[in-house]
LUMVO-96822 format. One record per residue (C-alpha): x, y, z; residue number from 0. Coordinates in nm, 4 decimals. Layout:
BEGIN
fiti X:X Y:Y Z:Z nr:NUM
...
***
This chain:
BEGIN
fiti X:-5.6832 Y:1.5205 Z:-2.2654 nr:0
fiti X:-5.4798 Y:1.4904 Z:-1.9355 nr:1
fiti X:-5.4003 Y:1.1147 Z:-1.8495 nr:2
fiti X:-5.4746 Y:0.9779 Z:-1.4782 nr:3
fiti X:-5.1935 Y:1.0666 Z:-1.2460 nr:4
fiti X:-5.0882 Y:1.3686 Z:-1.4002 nr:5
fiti X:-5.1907 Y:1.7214 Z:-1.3614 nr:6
fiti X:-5.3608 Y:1.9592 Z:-1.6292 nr:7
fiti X:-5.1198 Y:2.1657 Z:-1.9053 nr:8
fiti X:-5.0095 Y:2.4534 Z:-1.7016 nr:9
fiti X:-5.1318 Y:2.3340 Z:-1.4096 nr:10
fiti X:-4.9019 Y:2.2715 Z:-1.1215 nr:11
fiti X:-4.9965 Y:1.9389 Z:-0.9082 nr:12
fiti X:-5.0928 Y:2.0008 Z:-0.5242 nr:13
fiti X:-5.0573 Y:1.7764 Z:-0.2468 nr:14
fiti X:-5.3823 Y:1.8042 Z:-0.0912 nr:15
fiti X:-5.2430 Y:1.8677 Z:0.2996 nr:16
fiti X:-5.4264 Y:2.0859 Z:0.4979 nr:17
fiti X:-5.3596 Y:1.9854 Z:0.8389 nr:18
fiti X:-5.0154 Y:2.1565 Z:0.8100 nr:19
fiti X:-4.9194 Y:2.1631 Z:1.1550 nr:20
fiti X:-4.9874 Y:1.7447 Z:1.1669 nr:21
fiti X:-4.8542 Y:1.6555 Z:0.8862 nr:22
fiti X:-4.5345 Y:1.8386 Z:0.9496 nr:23
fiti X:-4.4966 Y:1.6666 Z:1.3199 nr:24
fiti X:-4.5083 Y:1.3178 Z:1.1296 nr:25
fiti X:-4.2969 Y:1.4254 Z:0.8485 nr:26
fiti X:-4.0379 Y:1.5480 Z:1.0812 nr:27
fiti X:-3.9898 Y:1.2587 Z:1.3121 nr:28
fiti X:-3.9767 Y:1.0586 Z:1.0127 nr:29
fiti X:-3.7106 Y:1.2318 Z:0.8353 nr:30
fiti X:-3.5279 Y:1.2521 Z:1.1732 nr:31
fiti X:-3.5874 Y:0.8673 Z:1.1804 nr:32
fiti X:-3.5175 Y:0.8071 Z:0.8530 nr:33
fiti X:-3.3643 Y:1.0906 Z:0.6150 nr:34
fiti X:-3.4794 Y:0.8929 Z:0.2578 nr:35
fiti X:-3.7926 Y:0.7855 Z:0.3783 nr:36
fiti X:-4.1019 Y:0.7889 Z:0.1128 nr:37
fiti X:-4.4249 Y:0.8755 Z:0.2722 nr:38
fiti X:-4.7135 Y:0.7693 Z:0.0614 nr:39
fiti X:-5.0617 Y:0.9878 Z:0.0681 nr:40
fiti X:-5.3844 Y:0.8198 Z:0.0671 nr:41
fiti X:-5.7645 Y:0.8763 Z:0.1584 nr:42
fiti X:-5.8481 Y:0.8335 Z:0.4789 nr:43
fiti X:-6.2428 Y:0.6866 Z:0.4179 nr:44
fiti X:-6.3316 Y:1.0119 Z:0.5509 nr:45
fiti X:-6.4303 Y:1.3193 Z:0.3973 nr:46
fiti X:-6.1790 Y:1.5667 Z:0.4632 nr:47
fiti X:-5.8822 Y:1.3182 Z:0.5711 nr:48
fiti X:-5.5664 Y:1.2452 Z:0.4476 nr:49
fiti X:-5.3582 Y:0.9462 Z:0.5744 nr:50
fiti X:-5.0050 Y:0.9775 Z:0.5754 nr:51
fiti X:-4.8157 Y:0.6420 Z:0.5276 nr:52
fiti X:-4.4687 Y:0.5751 Z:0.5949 nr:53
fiti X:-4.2080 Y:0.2930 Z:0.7104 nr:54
fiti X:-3.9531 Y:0.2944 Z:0.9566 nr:55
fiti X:-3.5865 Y:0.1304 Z:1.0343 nr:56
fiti X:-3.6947 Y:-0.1889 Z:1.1804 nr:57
fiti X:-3.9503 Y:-0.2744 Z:0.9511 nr:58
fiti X:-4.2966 Y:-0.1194 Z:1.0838 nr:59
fiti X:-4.5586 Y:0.0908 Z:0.9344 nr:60
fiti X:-4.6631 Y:0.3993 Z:1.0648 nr:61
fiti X:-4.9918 Y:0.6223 Z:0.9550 nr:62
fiti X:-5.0791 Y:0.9559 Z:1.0790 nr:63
fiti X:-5.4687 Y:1.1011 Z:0.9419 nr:64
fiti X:-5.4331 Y:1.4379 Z:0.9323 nr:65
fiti X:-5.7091 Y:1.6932 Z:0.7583 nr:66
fiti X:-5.6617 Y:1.7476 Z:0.3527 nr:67
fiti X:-5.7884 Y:1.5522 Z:0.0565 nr:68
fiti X:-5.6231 Y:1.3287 Z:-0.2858 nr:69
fiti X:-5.3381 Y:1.5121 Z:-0.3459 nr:70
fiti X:-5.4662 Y:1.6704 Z:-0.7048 nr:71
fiti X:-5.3510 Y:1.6095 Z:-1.0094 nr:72
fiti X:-5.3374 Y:1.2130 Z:-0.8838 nr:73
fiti X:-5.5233 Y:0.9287 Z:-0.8784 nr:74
fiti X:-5.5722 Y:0.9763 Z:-0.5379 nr:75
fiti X:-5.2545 Y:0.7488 Z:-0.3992 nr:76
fiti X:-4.9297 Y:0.9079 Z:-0.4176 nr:77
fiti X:-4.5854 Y:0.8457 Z:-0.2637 nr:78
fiti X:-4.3328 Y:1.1579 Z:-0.2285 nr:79
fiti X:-3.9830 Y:1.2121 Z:-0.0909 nr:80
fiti X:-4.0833 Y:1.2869 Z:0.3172 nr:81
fiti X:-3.8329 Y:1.5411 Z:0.3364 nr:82
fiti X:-3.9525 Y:1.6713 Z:0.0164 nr:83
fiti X:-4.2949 Y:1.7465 Z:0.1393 nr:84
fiti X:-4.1575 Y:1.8483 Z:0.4920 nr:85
fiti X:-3.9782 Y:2.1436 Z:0.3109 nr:86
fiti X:-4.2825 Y:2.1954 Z:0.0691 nr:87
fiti X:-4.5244 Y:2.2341 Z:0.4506 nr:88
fiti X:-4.2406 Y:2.4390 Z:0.5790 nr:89
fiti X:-4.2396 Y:2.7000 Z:0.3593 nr:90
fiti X:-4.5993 Y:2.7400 Z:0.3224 nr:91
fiti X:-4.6147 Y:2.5563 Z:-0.0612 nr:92
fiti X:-4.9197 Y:2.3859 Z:-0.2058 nr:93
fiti X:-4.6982 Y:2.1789 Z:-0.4945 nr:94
fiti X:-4.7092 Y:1.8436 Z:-0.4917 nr:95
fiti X:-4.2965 Y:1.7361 Z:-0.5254 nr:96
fiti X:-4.1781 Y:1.5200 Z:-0.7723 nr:97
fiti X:-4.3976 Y:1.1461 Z:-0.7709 nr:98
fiti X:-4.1850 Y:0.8319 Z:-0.6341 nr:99
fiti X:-4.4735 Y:0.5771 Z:-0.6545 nr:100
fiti X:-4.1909 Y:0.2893 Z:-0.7196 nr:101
fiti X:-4.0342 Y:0.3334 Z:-0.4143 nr:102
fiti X:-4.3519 Y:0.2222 Z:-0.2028 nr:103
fiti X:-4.2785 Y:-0.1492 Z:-0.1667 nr:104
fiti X:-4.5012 Y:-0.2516 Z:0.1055 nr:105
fiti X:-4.8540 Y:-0.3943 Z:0.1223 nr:106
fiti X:-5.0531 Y:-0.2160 Z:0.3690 nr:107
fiti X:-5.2834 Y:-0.3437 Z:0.6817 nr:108
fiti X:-5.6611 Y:-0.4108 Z:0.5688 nr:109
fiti X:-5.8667 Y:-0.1167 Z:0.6503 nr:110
fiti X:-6.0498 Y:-0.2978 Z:0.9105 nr:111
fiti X:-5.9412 Y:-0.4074 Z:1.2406 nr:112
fiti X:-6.0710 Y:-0.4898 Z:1.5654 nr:113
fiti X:-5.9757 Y:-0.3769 Z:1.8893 nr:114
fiti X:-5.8512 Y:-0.7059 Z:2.1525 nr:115
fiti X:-5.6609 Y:-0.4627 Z:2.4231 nr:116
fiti X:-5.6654 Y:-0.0761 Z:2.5277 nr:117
fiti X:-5.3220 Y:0.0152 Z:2.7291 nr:118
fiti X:-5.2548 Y:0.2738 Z:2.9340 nr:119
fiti X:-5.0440 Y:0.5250 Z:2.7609 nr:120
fiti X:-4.8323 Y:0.5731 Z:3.1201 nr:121
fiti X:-4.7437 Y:0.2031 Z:3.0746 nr:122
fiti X:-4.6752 Y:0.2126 Z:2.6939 nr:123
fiti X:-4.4357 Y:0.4741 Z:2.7663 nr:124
fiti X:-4.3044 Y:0.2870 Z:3.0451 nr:125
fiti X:-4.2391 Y:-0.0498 Z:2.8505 nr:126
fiti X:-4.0432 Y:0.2573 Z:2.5989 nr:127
fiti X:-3.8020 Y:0.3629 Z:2.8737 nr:128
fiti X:-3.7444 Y:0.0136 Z:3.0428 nr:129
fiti X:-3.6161 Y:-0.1046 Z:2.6748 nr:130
fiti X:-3.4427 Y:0.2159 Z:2.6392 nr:131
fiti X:-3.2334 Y:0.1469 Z:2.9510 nr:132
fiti X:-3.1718 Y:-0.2056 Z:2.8722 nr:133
fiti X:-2.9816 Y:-0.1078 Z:2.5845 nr:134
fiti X:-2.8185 Y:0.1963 Z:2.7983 nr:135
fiti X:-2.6826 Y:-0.0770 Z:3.0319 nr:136
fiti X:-2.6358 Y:-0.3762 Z:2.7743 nr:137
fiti X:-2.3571 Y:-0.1419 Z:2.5893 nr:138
fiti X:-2.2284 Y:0.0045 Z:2.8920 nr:139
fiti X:-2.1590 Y:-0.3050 Z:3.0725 nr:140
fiti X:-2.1917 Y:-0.5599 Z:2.8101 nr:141
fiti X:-2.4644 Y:-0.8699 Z:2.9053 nr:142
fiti X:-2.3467 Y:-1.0878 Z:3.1710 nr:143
fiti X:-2.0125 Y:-0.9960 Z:3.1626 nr:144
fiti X:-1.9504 Y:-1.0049 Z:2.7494 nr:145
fiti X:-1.9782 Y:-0.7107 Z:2.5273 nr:146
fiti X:-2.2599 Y:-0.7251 Z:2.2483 nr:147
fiti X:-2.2921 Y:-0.5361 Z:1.9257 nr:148
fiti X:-2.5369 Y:-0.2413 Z:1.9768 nr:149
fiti X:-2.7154 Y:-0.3495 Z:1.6332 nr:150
fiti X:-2.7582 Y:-0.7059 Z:1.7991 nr:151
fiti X:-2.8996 Y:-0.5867 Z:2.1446 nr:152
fiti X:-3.1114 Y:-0.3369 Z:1.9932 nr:153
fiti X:-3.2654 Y:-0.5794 Z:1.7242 nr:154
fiti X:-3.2459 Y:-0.8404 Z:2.0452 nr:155
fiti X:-3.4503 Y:-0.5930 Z:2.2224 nr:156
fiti X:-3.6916 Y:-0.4909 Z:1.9184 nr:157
fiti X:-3.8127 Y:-0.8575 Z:1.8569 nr:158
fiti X:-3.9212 Y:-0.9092 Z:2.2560 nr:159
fiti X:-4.2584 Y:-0.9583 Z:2.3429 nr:160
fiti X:-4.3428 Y:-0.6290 Z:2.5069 nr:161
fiti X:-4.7131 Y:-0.7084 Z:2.6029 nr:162
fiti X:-4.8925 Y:-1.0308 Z:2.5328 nr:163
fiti X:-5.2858 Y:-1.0246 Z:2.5034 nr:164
fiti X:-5.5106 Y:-1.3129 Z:2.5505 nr:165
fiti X:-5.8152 Y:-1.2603 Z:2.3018 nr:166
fiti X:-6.1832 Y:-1.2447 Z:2.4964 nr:167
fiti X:-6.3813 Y:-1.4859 Z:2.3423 nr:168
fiti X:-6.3471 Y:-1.8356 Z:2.1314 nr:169
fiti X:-6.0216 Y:-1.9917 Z:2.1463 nr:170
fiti X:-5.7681 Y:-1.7902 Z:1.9675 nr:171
fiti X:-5.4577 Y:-1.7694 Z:1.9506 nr:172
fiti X:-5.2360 Y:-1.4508 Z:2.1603 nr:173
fiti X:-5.1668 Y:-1.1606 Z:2.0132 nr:174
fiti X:-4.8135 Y:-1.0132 Z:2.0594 nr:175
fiti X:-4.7122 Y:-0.6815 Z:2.0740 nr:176
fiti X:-4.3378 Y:-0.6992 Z:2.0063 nr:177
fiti X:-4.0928 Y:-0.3594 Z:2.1102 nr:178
fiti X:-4.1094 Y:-0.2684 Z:1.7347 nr:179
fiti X:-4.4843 Y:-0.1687 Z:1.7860 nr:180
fiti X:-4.3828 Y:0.0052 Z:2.1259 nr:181
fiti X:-4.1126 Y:0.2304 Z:1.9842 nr:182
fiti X:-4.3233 Y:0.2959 Z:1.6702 nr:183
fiti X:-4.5645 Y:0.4761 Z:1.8421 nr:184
fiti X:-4.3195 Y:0.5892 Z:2.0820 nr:185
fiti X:-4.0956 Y:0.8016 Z:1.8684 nr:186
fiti X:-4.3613 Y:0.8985 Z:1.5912 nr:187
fiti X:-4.4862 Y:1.1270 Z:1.8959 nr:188
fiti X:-4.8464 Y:0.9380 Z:1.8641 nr:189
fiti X:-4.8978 Y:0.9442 Z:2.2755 nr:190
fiti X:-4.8709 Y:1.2892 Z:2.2960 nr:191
fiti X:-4.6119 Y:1.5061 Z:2.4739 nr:192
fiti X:-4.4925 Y:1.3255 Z:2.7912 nr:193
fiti X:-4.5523 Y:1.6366 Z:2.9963 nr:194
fiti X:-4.8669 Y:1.6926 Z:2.8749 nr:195
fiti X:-5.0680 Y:1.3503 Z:3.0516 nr:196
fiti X:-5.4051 Y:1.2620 Z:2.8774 nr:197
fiti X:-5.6891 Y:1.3317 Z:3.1036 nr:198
fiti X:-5.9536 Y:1.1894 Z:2.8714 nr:199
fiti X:-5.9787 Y:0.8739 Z:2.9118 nr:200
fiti X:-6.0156 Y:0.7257 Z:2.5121 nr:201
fiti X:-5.6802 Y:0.9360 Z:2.5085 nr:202
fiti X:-5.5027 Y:0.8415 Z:2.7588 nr:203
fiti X:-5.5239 Y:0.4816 Z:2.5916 nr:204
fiti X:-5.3743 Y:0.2725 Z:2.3068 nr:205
fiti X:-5.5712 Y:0.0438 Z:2.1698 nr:206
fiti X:-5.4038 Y:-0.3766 Z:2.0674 nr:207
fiti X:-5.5850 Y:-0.4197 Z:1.7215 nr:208
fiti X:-5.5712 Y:-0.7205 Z:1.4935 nr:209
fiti X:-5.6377 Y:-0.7262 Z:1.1141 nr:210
fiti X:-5.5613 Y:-1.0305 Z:0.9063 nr:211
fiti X:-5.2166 Y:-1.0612 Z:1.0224 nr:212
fiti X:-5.1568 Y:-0.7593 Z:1.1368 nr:213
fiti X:-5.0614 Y:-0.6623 Z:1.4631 nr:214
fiti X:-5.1158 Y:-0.2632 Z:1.5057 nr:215
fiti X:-5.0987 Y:-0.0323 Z:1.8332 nr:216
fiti X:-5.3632 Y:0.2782 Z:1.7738 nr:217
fiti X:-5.2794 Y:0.5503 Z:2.0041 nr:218
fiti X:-5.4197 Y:0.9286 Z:2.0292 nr:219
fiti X:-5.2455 Y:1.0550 Z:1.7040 nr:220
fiti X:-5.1733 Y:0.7450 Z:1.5246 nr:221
fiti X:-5.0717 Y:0.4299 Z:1.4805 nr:222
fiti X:-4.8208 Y:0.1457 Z:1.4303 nr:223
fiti X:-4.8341 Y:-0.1749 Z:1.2133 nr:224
fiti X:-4.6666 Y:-0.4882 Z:1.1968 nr:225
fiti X:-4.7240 Y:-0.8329 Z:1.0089 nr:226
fiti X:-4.6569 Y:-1.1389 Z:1.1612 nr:227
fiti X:-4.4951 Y:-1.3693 Z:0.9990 nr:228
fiti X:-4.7099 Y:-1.5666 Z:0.7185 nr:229
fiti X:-4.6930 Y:-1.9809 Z:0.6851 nr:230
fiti X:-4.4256 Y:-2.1207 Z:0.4768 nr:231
fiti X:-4.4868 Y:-2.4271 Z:0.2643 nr:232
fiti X:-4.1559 Y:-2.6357 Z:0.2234 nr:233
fiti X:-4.1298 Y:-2.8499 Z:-0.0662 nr:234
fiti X:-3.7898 Y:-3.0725 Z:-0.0490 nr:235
fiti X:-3.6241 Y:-3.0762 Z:-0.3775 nr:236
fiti X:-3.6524 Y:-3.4429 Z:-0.5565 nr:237
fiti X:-3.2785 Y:-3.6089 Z:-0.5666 nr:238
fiti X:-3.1658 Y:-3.6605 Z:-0.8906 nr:239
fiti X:-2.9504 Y:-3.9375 Z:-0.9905 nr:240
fiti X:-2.5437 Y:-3.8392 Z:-1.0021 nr:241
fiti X:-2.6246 Y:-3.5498 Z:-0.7686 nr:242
***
């Protein structure tokens, strides 16, 4: 009898990618991003769709459907090595690499959302290169007059507010798209080539969505998550006598 998770005797585990070419985009700006990075493999809630899971340096999620199925052998959720699989793709292999399930740490997003903003892509990108030459300049010339750390600009600059959208509707409260979400999207390639402008209109936008308290940024070939920060109950400590 084979247990859940594992493949048959004699049977070598596959990973279920068929959208090769896709997959091996991601996988590559990933490991370019992010040399140890796990990428975790998941249905996409639509026949014939894989979505390709992974996280990135400062802290946001990134998903990429591409065409395939549960990688076999599994229980349909699987996290592998992305260079591992990028080298599997590359070479034209079907074998699922070696299973790193504990190194996923991260919840994921709720699988619905709903859609409070579409951006043009031209000014997503735009937002990209103004932060990019902030940073240029910052470590250049230092910021008014003072030289900064690189790691403290650029986290500086990854925490700012890129695009702040007022919700239609009841009173709610805004939702912020901070530079993390920008550059996500960004450097994953999900806009598209830059050359190459959208002339569709659906693609030639990114869409602001919320779920729960997530923040994401959808664009043409995939998307960016972020949580906001969650409430924090403080309890003071009760003083004990003597200290």
């Amino acid at each position: 009898m084979t247990r859940p998770g594992t493949a048959e005797p004699g049977r070598t585990a596959t990973h279920g990618v068929a959208g090769v070419a896709d997959a091996g985009a991601f996988l590559a700006r990933l490991v370019r991003l992010e040399p140890t990075a796990p990428v975790r493999l998941r249905p996409a809630g639509v026949p014939g769709r894989i979505a390709l899971w992974a996280r990135l340096p400062w802290q946001v999620l990134v998903v990429r459907t591409v065409a395939g199925g549960p990688a076999d052998g599994t229980a349909g959720d699987v996290t592998v090595a992305a260079a591992e699989l990028l080298a599997e793709l590359e070479r034209g292999g079907t074998a699922l690499p070696p299973r790193r399930d504990a190194q996923w740490r991260w919840p994921l997003p709720p699988a619905r959302s709903r859609t409070v903003e579409a951006l043009p892509v031209v000014e997503v990108r735009r937002i990209a290169d103004a932060a990019a030459g902030t940073l240029r300049t910052a470590t250049e010339h230092g910021v008014a007059g003072r030289a900064v750390g690189q790691r403290a600009l650029r986290d500086a600059l990854l925490d700012h507010v890129a695009v702040l959208v007022t919700p239609d509707g009841p009173p709610a409260a805004p939702v912020e798209v901070s530079q993390r979400l920008v550059q996500g999207v960004v450097r994953m390639g999900f806009l598209g080539a830059a050359d190459r402008p959208a002339v569709d209109h659906d693609a030639a936008t990114v869409e602001v969505r919320v779920a729960g308290r997530w923040v994401g940024l959808v664009g043409p070939y995939g998307a960016a998550w972020l949580q906001t920060a969650t409430d924090l109950a403080v309890t003071p400590r009760t003083p004990r006598p003597n200290g």
